[in-house]
N, CA, C and O of each residue as an XYZ file, in Angstrom:
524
protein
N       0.821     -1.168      0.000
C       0.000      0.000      0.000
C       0.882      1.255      0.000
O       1.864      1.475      0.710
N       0.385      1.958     -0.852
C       1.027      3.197     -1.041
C       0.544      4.514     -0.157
O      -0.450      4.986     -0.709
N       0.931      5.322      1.107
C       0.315      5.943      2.011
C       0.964      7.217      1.518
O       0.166      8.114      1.787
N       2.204      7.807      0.829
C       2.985      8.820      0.143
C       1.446      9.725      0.349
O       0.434      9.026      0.308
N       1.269     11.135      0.552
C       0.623     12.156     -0.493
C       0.996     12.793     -1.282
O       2.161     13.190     -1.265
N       0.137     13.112     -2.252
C       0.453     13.317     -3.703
C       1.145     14.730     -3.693
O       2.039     15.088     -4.459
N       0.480     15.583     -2.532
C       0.506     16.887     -2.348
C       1.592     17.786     -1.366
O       1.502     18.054     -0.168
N       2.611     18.128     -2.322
C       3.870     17.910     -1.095
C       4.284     19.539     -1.314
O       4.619     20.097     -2.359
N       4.096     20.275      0.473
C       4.283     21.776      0.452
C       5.901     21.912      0.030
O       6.894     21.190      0.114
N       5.663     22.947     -0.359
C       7.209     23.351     -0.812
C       7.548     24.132      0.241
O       6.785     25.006      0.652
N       8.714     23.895      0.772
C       9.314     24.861      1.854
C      10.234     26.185      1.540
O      10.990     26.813      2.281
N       9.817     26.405     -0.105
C      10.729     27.705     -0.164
C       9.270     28.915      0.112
O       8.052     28.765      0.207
N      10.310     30.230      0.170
C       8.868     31.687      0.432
C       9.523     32.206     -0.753
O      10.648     32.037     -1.223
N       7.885     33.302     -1.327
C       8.301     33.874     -2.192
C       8.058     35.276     -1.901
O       7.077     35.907     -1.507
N       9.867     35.719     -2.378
C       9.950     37.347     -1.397
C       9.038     38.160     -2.259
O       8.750     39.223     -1.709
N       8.298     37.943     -3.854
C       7.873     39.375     -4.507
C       6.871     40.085     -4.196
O       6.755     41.279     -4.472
N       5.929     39.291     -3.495
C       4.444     40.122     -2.314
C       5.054     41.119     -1.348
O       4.524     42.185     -1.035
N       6.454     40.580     -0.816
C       6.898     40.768      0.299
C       8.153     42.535     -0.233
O       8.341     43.645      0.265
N       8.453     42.089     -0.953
C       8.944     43.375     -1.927
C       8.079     44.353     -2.027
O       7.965     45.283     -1.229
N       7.384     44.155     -3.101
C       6.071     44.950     -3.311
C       5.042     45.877     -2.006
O       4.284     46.845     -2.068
N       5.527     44.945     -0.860
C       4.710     45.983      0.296
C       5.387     46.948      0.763
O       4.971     48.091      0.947
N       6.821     46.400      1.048
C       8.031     47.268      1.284
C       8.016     48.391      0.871
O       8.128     49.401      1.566
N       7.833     48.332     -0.678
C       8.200     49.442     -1.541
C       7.030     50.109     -1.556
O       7.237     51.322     -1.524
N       5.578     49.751     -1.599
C       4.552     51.143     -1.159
C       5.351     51.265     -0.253
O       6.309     51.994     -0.508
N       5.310     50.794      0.768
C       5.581     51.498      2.310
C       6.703     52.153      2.352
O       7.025     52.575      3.462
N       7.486     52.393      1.363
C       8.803     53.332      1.451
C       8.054     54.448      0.415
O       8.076     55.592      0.871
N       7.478     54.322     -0.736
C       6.414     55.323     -1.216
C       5.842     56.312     -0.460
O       5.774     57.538     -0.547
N       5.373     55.320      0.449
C       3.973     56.252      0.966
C       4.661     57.195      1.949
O       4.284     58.366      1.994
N       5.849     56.676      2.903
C       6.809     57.338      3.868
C       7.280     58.716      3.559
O       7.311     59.827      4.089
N       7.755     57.920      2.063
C       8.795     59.678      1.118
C       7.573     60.845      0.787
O       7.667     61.988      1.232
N       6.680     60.498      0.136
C       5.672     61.561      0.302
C       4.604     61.974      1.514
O       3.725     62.836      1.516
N       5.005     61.051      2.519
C       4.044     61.640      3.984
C       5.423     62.707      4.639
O       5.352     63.567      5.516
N       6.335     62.363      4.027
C       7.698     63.411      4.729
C       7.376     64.473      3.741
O       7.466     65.587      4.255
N       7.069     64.488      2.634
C       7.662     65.895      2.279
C       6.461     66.582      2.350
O       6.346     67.740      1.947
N       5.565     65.941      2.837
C       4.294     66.776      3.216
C       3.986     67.159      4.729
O       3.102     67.827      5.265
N       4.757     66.667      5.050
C       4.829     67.224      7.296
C       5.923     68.202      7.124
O       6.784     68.082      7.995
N       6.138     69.110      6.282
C       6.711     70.306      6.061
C       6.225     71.399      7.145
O       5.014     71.598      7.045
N       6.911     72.231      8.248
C       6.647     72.675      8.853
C       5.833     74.238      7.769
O       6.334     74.677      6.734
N       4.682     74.703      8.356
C       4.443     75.841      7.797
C       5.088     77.459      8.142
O       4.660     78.579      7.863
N       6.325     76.982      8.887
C       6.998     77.973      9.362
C       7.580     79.091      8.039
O       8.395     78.463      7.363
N       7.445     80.119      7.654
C       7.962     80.419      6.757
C       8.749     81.560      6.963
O       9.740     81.848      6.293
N       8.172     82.378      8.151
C       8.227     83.843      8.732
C       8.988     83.153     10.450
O       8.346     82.242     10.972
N       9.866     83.486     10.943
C       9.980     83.267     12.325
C       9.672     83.774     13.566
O      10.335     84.388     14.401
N       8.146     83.267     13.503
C       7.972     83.861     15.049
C       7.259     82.863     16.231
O       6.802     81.759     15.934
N       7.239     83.253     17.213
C       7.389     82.986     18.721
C       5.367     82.488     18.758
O       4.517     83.285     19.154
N       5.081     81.247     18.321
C       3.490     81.034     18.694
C       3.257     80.550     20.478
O       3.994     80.038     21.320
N       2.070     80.953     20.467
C       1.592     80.764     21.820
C       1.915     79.194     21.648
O       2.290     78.660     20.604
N       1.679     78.530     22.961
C       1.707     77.070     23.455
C       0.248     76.409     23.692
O      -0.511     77.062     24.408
N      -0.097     75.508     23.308
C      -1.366     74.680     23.579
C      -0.977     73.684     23.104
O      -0.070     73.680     22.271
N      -1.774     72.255     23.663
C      -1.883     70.825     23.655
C      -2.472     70.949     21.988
O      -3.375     71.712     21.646
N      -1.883     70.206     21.263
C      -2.563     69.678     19.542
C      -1.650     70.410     19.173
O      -0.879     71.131     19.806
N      -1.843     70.056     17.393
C      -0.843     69.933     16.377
C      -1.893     70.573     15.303
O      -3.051     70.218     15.080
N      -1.084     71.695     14.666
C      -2.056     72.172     13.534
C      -0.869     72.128     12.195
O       0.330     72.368     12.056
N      -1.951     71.695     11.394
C      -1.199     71.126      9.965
C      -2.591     70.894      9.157
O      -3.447     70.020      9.298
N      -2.484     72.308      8.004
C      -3.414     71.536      7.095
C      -2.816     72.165      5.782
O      -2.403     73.295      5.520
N      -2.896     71.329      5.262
C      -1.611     71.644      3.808
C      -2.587     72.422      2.515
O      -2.066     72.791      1.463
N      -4.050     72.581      2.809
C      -4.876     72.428      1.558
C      -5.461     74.480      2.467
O      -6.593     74.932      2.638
N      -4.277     75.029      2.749
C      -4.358     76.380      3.476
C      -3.665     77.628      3.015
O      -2.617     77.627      2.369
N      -4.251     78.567      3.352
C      -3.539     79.919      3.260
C      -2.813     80.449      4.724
O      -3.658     80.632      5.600
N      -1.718     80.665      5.052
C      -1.108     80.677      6.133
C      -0.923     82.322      6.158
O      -0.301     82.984      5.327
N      -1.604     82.797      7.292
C      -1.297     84.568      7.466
C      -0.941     84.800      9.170
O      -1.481     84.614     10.261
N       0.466     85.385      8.544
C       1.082     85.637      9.831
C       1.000     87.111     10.489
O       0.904     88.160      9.852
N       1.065     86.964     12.039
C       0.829     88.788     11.883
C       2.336     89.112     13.212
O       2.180     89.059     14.432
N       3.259     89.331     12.716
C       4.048     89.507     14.077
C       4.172     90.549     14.629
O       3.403     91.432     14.251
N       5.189     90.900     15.756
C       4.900     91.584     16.889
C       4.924     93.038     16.611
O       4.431     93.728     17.504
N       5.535     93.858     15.240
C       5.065     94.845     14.766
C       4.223     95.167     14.401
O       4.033     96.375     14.258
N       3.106     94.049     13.998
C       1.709     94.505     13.446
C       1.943     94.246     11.870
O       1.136     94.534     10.986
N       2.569     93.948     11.782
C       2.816     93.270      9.585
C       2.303     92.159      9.694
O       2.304     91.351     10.623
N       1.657     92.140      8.251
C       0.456     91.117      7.918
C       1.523     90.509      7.235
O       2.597     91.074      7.030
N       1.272     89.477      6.913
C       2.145     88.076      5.998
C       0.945     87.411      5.147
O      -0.041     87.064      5.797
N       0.940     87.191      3.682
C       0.248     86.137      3.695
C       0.978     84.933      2.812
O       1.186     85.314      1.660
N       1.366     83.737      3.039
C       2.370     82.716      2.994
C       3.677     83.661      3.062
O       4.132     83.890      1.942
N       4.142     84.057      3.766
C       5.431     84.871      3.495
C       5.538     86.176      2.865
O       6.585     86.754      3.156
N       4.544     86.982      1.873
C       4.622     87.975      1.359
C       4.022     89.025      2.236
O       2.864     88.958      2.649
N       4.876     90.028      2.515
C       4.118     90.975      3.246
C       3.025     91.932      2.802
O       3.350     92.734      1.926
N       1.670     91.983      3.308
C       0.483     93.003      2.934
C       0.237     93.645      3.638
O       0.361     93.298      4.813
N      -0.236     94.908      3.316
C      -0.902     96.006      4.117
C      -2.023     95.841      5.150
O      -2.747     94.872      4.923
N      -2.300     96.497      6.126
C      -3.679     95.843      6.647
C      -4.620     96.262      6.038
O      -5.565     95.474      6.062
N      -4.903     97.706      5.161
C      -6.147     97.669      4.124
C      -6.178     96.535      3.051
O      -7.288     96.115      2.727
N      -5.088     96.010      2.480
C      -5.299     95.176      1.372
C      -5.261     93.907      2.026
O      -5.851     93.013      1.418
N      -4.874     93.685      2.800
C      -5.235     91.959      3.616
C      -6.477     91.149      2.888
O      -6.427     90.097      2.251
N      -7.396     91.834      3.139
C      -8.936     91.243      2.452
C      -8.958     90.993      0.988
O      -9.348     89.863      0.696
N      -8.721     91.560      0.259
C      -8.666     91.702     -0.945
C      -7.491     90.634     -1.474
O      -7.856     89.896     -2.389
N      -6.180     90.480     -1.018
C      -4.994     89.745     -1.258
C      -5.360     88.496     -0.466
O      -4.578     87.607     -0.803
N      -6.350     87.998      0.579
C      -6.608     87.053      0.818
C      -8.053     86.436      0.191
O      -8.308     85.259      0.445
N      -8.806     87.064     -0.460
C      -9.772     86.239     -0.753
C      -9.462     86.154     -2.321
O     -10.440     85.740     -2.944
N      -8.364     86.437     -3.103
C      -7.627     86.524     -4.207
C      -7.055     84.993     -4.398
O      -7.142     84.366     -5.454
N      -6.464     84.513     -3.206
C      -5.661     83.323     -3.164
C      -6.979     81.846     -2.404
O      -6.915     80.620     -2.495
N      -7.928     82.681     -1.778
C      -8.826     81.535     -1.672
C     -10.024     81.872     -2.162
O     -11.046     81.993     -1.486
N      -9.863     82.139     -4.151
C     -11.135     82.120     -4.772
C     -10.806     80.878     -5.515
O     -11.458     81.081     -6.539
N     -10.365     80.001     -5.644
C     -10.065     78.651     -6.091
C     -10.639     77.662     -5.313
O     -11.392     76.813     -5.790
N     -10.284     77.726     -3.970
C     -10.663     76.773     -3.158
C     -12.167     76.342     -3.232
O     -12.924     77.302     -3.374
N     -12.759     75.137     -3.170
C     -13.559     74.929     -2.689
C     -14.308     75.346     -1.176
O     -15.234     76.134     -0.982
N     -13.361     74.311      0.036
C     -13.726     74.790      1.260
C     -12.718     75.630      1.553
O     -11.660     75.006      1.466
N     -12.564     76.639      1.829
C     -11.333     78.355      2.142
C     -11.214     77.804      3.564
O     -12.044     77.282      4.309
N      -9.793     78.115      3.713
C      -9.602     78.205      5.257
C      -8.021     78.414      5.209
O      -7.235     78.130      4.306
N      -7.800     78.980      6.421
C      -6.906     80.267      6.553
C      -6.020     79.512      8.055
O      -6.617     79.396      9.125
N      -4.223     78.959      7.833
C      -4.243     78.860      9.432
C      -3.607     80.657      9.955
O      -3.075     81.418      9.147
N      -3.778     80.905     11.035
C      -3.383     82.112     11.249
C      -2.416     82.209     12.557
O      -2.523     82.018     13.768
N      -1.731     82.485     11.925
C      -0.036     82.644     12.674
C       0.264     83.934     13.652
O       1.143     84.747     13.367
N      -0.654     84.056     14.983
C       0.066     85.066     15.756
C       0.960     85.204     16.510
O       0.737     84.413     17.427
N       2.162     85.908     16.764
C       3.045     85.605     17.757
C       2.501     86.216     19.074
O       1.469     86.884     19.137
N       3.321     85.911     20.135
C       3.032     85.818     21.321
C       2.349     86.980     21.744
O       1.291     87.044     22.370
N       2.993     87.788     21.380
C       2.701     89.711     22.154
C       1.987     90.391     21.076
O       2.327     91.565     20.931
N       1.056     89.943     20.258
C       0.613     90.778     19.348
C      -0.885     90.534     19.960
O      -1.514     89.566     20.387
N      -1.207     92.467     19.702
C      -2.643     92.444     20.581
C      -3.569     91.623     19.649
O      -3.521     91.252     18.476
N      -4.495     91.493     20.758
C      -5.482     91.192     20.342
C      -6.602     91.261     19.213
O      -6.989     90.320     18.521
N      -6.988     92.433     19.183
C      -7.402     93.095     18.042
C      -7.221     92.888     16.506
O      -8.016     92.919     15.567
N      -5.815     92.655     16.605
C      -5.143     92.440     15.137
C      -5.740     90.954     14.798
O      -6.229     90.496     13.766
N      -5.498     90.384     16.103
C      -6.261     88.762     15.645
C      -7.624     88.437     15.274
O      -7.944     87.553     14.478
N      -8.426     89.231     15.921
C     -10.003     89.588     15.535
C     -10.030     90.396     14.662
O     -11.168     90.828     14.478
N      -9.176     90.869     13.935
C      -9.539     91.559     12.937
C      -9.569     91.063     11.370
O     -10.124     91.484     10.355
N      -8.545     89.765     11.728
C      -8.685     88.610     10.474
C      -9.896     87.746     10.772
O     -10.720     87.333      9.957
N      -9.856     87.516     12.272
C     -11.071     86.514     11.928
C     -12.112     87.348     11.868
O     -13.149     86.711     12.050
N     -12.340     88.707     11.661
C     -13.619     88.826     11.294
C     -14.271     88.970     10.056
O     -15.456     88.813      9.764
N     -12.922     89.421      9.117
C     -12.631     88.857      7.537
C     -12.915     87.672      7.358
O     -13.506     87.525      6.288
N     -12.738     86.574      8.020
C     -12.566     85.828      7.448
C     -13.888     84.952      7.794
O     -14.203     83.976      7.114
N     -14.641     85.403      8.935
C     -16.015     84.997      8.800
C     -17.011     85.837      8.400
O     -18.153     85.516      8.728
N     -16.846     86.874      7.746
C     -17.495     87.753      7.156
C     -17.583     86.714      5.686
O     -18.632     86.076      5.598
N     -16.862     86.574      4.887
C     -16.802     85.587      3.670
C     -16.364     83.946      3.861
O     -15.709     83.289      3.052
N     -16.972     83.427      5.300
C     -17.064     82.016      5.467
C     -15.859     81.205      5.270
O     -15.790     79.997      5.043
N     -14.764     82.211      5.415
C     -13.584     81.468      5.626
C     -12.874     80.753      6.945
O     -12.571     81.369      7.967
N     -12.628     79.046      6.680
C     -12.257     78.841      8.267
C     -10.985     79.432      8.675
O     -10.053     79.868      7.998
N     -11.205     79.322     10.267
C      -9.709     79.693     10.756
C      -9.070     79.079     11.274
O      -9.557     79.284     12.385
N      -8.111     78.254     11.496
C      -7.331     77.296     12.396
C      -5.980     78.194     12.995
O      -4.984     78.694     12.473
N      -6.432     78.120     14.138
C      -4.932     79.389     14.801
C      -3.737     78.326     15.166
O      -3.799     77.180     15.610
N      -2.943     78.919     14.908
C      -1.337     77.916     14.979
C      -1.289     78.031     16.441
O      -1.717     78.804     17.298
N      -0.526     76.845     16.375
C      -0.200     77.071     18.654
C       1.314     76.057     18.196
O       1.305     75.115     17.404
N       2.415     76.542     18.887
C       3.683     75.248     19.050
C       2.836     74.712     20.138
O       2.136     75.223     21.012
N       3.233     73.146     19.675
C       2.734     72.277     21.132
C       3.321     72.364     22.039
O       4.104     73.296     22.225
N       3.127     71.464     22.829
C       3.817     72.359     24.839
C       4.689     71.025     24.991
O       5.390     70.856     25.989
């Protein structure tokens, strides 16, 4: 009597599934890095709070401790602020604005974008360094 099975596993592995995941996963790594790009562009001093703000699909307006408007880095007037910002988010679908104040800049100046910017339904996400 013959008891042999016919069906005999092969004990080698085959690395090309095993390749292939690797390499998305080194894909997906290289472009999740060059997209956690800090939005720092201007250097200044943000308040501290718990969370992480990062949204890449944004208009970034900075206002530092002299009172100069920024918007991604270019400096604007505070009459033309409005006008030079709803210029750069008439493309967008959903508009939204993160807004970059440094530490010692009054108040006012900060309510004075967001009131632009909910005057024409633009969001605001305020930058904070985490703590």
């Amino acid at each position: 009597m013959n008891l042999k099975g016919r069906n005999k596993i092969s004990p080698e592995f085959n690395m090309s599934s095993m390749t292939d995941i690797v390499f998305l996963l080194l894909i997906f790594f290289m472009i999740a890095s060059t997209l956690a790009k800090n939005l720092d562009t201007i250097e200044i001093k943000l308040p501290e709070a718990k969370g992480k703000t990062e949204n890449r699909n944004t208009v970034s307006v900075t206002i530092n401790n002299r009172s100069q408007f920024f918007i991604d880095s270019k400096q604007v007037s505070k009459r033309r602020i409005e006008r030079e910002l709803l210029s750069k988010l008439k493309s967008s679908s959903s508009p939204s604005i993160v807004l970059r104040a440094e530490k010692k800049v009054a108040i006012d100046q900060v309510v004075y974008i967001m009131n632009i910017a909910n005057q024409n339904s633009i969001k605001v996400v305020l930058a904070v360094d985490s703590q």
